[in-house]
PyMOL commands that place a pseudoatom at each C-alpha (Angstrom):
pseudoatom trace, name=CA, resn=UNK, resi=1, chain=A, elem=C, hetatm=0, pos=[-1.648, 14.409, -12.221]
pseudoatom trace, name=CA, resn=UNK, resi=2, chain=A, elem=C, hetatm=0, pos=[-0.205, 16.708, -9.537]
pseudoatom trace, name=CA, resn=UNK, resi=3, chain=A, elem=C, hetatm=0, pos=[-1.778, 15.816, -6.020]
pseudoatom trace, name=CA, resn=UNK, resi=4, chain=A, elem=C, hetatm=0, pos=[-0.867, 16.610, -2.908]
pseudoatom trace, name=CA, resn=UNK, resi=5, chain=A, elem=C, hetatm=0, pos=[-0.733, 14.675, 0.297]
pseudoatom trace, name=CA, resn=UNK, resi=6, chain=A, elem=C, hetatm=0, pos=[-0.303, 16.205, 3.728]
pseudoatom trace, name=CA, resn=UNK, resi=7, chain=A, elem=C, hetatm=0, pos=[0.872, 14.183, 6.601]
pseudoatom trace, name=CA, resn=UNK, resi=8, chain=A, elem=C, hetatm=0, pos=[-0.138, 15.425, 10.232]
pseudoatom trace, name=CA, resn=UNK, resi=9, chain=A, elem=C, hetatm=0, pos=[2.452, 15.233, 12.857]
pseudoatom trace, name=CA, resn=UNK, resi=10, chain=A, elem=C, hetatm=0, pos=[0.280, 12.704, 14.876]
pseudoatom trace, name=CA, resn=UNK, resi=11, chain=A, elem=C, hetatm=0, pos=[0.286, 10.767, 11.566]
pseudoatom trace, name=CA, resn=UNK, resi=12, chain=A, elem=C, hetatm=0, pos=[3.690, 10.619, 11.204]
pseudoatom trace, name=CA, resn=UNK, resi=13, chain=A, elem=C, hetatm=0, pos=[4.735, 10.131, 14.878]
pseudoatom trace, name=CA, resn=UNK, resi=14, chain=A, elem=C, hetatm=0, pos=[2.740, 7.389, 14.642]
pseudoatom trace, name=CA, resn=UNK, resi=15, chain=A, elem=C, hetatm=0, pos=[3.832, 5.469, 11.799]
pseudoatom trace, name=CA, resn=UNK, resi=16, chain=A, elem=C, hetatm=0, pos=[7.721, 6.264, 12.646]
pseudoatom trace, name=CA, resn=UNK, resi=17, chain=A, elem=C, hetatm=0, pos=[6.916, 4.984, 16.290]
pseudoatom trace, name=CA, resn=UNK, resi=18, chain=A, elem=C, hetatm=0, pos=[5.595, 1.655, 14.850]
pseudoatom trace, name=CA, resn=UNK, resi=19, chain=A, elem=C, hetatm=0, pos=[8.437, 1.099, 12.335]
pseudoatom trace, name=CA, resn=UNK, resi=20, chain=A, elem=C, hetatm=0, pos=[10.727, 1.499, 15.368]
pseudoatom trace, name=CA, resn=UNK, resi=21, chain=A, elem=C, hetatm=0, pos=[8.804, -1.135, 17.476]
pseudoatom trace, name=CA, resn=UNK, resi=22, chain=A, elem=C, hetatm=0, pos=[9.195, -3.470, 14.805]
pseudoatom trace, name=CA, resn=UNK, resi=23, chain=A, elem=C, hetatm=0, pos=[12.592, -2.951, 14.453]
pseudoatom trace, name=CA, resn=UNK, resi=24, chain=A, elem=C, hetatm=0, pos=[12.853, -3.314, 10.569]
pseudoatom trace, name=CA, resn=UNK, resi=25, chain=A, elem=C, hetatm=0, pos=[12.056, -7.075, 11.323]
pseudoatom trace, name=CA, resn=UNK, resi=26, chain=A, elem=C, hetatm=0, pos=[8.939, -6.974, 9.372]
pseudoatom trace, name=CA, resn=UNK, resi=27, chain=A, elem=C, hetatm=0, pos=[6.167, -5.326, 7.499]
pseudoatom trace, name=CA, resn=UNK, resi=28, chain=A, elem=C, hetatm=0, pos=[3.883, -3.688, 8.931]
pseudoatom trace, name=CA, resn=UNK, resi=29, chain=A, elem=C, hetatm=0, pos=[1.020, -1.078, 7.655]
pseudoatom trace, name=CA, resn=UNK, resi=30, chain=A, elem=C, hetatm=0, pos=[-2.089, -0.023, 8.124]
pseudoatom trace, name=CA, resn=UNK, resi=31, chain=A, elem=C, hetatm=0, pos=[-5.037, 2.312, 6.348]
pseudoatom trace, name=CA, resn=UNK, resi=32, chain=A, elem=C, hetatm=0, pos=[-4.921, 6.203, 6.199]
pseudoatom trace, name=CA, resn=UNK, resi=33, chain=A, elem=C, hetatm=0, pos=[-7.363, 8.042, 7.118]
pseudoatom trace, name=CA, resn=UNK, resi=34, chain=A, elem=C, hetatm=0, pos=[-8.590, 11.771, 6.083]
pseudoatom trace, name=CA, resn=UNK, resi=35, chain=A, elem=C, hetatm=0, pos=[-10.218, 14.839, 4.336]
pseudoatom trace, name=CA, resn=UNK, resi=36, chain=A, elem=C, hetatm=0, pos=[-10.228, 15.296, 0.382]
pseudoatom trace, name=CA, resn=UNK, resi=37, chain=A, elem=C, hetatm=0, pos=[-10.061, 18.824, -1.133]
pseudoatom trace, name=CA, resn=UNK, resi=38, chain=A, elem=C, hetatm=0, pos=[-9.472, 19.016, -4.942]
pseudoatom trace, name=CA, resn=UNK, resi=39, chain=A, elem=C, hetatm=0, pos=[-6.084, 17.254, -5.637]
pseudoatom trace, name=CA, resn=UNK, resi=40, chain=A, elem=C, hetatm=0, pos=[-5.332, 17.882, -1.658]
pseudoatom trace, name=CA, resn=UNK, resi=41, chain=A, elem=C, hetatm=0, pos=[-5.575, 15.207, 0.775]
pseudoatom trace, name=CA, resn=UNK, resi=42, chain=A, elem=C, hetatm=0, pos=[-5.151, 15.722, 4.135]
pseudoatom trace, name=CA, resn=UNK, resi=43, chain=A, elem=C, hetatm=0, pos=[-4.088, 12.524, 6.414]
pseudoatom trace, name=CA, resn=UNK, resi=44, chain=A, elem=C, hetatm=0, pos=[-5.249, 13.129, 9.917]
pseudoatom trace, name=CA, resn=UNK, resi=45, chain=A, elem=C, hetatm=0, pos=[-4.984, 9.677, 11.285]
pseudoatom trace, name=CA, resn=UNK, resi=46, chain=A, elem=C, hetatm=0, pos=[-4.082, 5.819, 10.436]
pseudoatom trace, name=CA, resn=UNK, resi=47, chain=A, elem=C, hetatm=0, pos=[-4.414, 2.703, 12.120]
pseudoatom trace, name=CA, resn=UNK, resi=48, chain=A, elem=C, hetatm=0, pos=[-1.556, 0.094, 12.818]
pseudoatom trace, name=CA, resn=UNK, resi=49, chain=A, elem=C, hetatm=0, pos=[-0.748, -3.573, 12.869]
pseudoatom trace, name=CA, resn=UNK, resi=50, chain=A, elem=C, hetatm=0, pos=[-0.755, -3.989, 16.258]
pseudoatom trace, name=CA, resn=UNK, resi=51, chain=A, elem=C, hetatm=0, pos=[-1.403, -7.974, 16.256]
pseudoatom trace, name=CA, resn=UNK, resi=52, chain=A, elem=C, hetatm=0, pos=[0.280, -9.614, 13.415]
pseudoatom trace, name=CA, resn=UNK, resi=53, chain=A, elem=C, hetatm=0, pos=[0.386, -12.948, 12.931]
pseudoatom trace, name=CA, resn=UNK, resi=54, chain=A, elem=C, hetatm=0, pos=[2.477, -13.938, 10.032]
pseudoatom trace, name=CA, resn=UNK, resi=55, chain=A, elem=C, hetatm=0, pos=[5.081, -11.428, 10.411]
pseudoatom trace, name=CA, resn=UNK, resi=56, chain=A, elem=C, hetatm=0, pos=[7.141, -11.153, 7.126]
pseudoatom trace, name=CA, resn=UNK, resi=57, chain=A, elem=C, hetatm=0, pos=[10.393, -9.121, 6.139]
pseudoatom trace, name=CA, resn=UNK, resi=58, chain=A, elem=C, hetatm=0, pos=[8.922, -9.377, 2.590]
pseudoatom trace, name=CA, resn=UNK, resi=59, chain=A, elem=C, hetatm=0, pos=[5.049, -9.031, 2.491]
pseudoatom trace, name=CA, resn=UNK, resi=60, chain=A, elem=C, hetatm=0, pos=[2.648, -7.398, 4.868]
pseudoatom trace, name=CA, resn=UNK, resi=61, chain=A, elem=C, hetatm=0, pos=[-1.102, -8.406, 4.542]
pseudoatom trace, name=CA, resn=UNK, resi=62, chain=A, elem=C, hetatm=0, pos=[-3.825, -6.232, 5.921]
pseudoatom trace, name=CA, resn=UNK, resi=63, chain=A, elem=C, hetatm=0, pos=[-6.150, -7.836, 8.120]
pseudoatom trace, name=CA, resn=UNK, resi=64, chain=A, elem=C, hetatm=0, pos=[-9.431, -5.849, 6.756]
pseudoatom trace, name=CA, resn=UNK, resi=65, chain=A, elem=C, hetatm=0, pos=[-11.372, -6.581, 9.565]
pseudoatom trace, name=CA, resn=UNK, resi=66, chain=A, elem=C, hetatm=0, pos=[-9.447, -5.318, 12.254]
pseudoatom trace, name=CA, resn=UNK, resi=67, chain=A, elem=C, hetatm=0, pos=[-8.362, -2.463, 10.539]
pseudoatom trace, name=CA, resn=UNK, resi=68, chain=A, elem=C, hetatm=0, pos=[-11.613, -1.730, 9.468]
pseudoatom trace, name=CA, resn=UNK, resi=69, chain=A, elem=C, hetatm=0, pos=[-12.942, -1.840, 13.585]
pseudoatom trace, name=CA, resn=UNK, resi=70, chain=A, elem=C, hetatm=0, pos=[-9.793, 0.527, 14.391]
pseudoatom trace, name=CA, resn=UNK, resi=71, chain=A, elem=C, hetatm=0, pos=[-10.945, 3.145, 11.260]
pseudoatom trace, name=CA, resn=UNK, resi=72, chain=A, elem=C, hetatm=0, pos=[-14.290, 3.305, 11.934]
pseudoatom trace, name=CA, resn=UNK, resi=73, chain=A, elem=C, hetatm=0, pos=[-13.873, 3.791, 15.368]
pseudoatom trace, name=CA, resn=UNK, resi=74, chain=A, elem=C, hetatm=0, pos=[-11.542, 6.715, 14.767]
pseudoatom trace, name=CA, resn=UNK, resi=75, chain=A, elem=C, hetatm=0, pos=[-13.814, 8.175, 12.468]
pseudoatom trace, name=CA, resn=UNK, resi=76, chain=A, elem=C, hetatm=0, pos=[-16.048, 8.710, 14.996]
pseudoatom trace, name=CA, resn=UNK, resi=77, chain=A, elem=C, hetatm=0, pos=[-13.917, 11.079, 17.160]
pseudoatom trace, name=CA, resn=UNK, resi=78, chain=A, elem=C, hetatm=0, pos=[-13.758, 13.656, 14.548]
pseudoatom trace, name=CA, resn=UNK, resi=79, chain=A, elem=C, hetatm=0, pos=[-16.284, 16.487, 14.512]
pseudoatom trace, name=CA, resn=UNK, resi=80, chain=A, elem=C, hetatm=0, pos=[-16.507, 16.558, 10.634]
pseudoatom trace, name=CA, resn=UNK, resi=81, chain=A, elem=C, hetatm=0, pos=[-15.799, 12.773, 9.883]
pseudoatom trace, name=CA, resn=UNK, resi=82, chain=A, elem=C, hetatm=0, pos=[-13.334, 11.933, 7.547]
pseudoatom trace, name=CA, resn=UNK, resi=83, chain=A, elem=C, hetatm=0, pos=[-12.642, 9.288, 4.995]
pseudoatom trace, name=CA, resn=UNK, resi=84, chain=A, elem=C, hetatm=0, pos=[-10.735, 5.827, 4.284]
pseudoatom trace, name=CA, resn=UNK, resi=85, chain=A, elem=C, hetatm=0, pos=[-8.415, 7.421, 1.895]
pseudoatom trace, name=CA, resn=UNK, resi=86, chain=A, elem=C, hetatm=0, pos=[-5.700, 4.748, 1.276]
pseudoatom trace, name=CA, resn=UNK, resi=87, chain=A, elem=C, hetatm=0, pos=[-3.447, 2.315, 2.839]
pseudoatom trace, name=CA, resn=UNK, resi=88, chain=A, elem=C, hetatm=0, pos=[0.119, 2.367, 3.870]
pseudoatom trace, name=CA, resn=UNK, resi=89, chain=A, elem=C, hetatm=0, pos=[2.876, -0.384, 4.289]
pseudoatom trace, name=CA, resn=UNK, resi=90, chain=A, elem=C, hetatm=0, pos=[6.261, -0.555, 4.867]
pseudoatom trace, name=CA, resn=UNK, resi=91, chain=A, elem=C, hetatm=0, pos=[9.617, -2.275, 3.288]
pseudoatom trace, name=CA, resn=UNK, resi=92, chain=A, elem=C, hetatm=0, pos=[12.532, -2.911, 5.094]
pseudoatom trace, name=CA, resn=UNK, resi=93, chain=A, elem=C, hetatm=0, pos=[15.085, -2.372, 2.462]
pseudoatom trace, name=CA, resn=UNK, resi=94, chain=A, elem=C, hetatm=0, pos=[15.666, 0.679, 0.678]
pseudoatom trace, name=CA, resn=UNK, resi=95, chain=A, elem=C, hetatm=0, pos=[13.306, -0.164, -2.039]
pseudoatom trace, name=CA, resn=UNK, resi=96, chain=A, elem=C, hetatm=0, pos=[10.560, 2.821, -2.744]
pseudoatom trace, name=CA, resn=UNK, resi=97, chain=A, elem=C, hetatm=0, pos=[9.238, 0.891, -5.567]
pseudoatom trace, name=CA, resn=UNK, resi=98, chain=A, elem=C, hetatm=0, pos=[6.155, -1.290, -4.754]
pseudoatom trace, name=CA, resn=UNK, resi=99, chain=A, elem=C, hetatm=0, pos=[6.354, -5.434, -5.681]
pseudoatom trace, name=CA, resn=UNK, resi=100, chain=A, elem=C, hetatm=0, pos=[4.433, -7.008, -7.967]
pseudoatom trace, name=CA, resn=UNK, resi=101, chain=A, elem=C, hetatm=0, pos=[2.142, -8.053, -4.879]
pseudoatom trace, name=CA, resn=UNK, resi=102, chain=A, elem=C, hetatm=0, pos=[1.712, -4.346, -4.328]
pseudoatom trace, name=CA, resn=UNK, resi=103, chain=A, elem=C, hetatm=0, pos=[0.457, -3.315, -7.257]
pseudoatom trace, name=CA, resn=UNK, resi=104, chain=A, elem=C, hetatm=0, pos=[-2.308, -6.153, -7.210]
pseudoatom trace, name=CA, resn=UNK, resi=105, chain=A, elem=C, hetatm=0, pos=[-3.452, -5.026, -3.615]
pseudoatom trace, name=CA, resn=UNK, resi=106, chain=A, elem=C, hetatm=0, pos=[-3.489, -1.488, -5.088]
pseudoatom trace, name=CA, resn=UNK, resi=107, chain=A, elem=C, hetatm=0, pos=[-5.778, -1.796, -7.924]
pseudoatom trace, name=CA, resn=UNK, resi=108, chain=A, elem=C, hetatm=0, pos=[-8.224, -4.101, -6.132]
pseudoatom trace, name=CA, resn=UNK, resi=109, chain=A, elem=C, hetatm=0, pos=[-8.028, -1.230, -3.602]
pseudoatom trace, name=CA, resn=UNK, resi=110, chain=A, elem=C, hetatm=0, pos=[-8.519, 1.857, -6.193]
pseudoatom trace, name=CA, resn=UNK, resi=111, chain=A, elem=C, hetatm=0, pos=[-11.664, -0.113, -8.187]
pseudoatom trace, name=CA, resn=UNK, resi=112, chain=A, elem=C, hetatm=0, pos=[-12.842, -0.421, -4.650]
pseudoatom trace, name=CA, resn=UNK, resi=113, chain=A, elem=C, hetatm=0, pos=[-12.210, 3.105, -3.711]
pseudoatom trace, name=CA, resn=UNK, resi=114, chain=A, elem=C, hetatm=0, pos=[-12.630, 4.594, -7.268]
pseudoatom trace, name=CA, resn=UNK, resi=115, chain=A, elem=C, hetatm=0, pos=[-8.654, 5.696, -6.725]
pseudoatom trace, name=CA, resn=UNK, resi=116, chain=A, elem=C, hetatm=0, pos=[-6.874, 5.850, -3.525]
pseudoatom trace, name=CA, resn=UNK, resi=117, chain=A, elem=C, hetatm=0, pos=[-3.914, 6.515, -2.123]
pseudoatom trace, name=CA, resn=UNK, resi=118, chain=A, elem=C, hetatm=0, pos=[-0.583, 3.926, -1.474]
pseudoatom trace, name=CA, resn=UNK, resi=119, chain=A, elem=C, hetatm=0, pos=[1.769, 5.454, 0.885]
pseudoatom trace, name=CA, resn=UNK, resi=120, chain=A, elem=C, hetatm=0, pos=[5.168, 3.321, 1.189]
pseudoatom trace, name=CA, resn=UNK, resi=121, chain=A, elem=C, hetatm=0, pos=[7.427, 3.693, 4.218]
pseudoatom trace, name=CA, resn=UNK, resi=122, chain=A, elem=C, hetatm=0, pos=[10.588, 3.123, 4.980]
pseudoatom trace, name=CA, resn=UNK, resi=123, chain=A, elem=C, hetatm=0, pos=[12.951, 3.377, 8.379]
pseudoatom trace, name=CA, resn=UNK, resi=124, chain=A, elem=C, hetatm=0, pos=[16.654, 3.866, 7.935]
pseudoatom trace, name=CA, resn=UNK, resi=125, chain=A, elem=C, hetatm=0, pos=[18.264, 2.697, 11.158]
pseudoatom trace, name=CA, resn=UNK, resi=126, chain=A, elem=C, hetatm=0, pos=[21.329, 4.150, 10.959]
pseudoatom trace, name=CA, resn=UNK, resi=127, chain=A, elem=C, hetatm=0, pos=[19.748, 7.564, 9.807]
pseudoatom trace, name=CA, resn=UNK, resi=128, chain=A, elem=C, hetatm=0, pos=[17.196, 7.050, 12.578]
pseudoatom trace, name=CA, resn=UNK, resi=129, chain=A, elem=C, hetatm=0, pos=[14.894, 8.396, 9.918]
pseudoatom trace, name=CA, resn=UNK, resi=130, chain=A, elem=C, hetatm=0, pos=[11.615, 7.745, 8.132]
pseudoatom trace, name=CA, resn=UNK, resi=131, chain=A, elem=C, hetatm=0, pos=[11.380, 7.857, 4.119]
pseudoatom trace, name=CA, resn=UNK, resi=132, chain=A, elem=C, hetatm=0, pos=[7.866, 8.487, 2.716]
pseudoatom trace, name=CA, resn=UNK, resi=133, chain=A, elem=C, hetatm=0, pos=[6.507, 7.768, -0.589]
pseudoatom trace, name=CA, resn=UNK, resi=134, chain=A, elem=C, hetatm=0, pos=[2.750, 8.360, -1.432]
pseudoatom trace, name=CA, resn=UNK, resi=135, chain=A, elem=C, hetatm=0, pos=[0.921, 7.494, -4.459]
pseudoatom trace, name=CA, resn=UNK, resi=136, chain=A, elem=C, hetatm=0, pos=[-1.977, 7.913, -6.163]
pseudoatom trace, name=CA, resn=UNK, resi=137, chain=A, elem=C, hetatm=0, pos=[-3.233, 5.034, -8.362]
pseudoatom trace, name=CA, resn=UNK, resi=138, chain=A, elem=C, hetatm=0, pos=[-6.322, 5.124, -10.598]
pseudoatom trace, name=CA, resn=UNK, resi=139, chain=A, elem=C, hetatm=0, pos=[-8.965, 2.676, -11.318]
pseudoatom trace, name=CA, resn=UNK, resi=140, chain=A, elem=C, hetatm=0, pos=[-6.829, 1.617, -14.110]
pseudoatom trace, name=CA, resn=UNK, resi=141, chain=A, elem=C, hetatm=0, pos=[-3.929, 0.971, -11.482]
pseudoatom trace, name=CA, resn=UNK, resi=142, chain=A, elem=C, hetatm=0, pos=[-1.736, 3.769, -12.784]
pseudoatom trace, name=CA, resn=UNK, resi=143, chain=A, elem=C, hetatm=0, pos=[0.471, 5.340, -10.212]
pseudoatom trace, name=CA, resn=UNK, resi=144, chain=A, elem=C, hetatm=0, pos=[1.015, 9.133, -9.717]
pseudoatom trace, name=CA, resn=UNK, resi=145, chain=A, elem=C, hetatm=0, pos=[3.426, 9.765, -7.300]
pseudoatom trace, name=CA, resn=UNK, resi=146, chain=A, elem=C, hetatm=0, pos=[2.235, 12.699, -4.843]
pseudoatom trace, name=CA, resn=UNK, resi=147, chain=A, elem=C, hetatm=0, pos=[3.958, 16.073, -3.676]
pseudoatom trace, name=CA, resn=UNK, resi=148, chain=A, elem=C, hetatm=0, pos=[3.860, 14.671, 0.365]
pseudoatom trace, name=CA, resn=UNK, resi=149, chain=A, elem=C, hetatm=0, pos=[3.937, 17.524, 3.102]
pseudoatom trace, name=CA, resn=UNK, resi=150, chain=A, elem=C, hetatm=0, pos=[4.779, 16.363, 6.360]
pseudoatom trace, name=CA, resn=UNK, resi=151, chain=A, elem=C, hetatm=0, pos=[2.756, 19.018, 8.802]
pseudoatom trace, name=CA, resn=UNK, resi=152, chain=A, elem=C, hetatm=0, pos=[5.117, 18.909, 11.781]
pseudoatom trace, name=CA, resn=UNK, resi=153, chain=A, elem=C, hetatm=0, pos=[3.769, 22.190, 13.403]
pseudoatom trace, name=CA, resn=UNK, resi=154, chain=A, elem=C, hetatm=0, pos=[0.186, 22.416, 12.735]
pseudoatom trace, name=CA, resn=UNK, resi=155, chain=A, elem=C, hetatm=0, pos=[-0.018, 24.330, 9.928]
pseudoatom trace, name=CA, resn=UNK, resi=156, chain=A, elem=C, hetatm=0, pos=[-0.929, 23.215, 6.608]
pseudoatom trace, name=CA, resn=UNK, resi=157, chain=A, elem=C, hetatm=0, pos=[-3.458, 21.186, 7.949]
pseudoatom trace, name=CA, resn=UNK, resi=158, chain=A, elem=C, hetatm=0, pos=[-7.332, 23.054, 8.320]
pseudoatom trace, name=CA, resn=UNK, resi=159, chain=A, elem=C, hetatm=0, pos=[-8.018, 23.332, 12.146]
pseudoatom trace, name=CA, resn=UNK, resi=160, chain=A, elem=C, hetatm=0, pos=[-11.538, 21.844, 10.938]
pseudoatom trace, name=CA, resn=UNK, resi=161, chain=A, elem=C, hetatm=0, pos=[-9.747, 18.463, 9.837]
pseudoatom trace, name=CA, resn=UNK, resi=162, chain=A, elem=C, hetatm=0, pos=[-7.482, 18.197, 13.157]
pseudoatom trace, name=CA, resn=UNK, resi=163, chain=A, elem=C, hetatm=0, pos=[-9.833, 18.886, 15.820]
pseudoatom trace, name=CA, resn=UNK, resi=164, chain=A, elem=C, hetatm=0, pos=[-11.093, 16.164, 17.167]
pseudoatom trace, name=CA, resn=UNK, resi=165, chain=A, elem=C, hetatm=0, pos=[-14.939, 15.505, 19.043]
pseudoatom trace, name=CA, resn=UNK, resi=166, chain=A, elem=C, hetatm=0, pos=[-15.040, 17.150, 23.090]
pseudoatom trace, name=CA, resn=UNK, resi=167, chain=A, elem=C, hetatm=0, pos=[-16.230, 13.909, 24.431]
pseudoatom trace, name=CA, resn=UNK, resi=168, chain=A, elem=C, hetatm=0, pos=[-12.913, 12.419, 23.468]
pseudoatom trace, name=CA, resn=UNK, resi=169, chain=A, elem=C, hetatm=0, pos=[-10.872, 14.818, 25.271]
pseudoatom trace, name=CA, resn=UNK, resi=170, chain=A, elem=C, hetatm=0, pos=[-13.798, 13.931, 28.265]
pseudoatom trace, name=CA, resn=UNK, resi=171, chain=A, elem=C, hetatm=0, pos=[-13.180, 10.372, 27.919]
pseudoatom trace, name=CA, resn=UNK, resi=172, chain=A, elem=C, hetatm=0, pos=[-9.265, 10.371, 28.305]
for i in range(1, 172): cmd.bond("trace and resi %d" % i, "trace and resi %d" % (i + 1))
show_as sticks, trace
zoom trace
C-alpha cells in the first residue's frame, strides 16, 4: 500500500515544541487532524497533552474526551472542515517500532475509524531533532508504513486545506 502523509509546518512545530516541553521525561501525544485525497493525507493540525496526569516514560494514554473537545473545536476554524485522521504518540528511546500496547490502541482505533493513521515521534536531544514515523493500519491491524512529507514552506499542502475561517483571524 503506498500512502502518503504530509505534515504542515504548524503541525510539526507543534509537536517538536511539545516533545521539547516535556523534555523526553514522558509520553505524550495527541490526535491528527486533516484532509484525505486518494492515498494522500494531508495533516493540517493536532491537538496535545497539555494536562497529563499519569505521566509515563513508557506508555502514554489518550484522554478521549479532552482530546476530542480540543479536535472538534479546531475543526471548526477551517473553511472546508477536515477530519480525525489518526493519532500520534511519542517514545523516548530510539525505538520506531510500536509496543505491544500500541498495536492494541491501533486496531481498536482503525475498526473505529475503518483505518487510520499512527504517527510515532521521537526527539533526539543531542541532535535537537524530531524523528517521524507514520503508519497506516487497516481494520485488520496491519501496518503500512507511509512516505511522510514534512511541508516546511507551504507548498505541498492545497491552500484550500491550510486556510483557516476569517473570524479566527478576527478573534485573535
Amino acid at each position: 500500500m503506498d500512502i502518503t502523509v504530509i505534515l504542515s509546518k504548524n503541525v510539526y512545530y507543534q509537536i517538536e515544541k511539545d516533545l521539547k516541553n516535556a523534555k523526553n521525561d514522558y509520553e505524550i501525544g495527541g490526535v491528527l487532524i486533516g484532509y484525505k485525497e486518494g492515498k494522500v493525507y494531508f495533516i493540517v493540525g493536532t491537538t496535545s497533552s497539555t494536562e497529563i496526569t499519569n505521566k509515563s516514560k513508557v506508555s502514554f494514554v489518550l484522554d478521549g474526551n479532552q482530546h476530542t473537545k480540543k479536535a472538534l473545536k479546531m475543526i471548526k476554524q477551517f473553511q472546508h472542515n477536515p477530519s480525525v485522521l489518526g493519532v500520534w504518540h511519542s517514545h523516548i528511546c530510539d525505538d520506531t517500532r510500536f509496543s505491544v500496547q500500541d498495536r492494541l490502541s491501533n486496531q481498536r482505533l482503525a475498526k473505529f475509524f475503518n483505518g487510520a493513521l499512527s504517527m510515532l515521534v521521537i526527539f533526539s536531544t543531542s541532535r535537537q531533532e524530531l524523528n517521524v514515523n507514520v503508519f497506516f493500519i487497516t481494520v485488520k491491524g496491519i501496518e503500512y508504513h507511509c512516505h511522510t512529507i514534512i511541508d516546511l514552506y507551504d507548498e505541498k499542502i492545497p491552500y484550500y486545506y491550510r486556510k483557516h475561517c476569517e473570524r479566527k483571524f478576527r478573534n485573535e
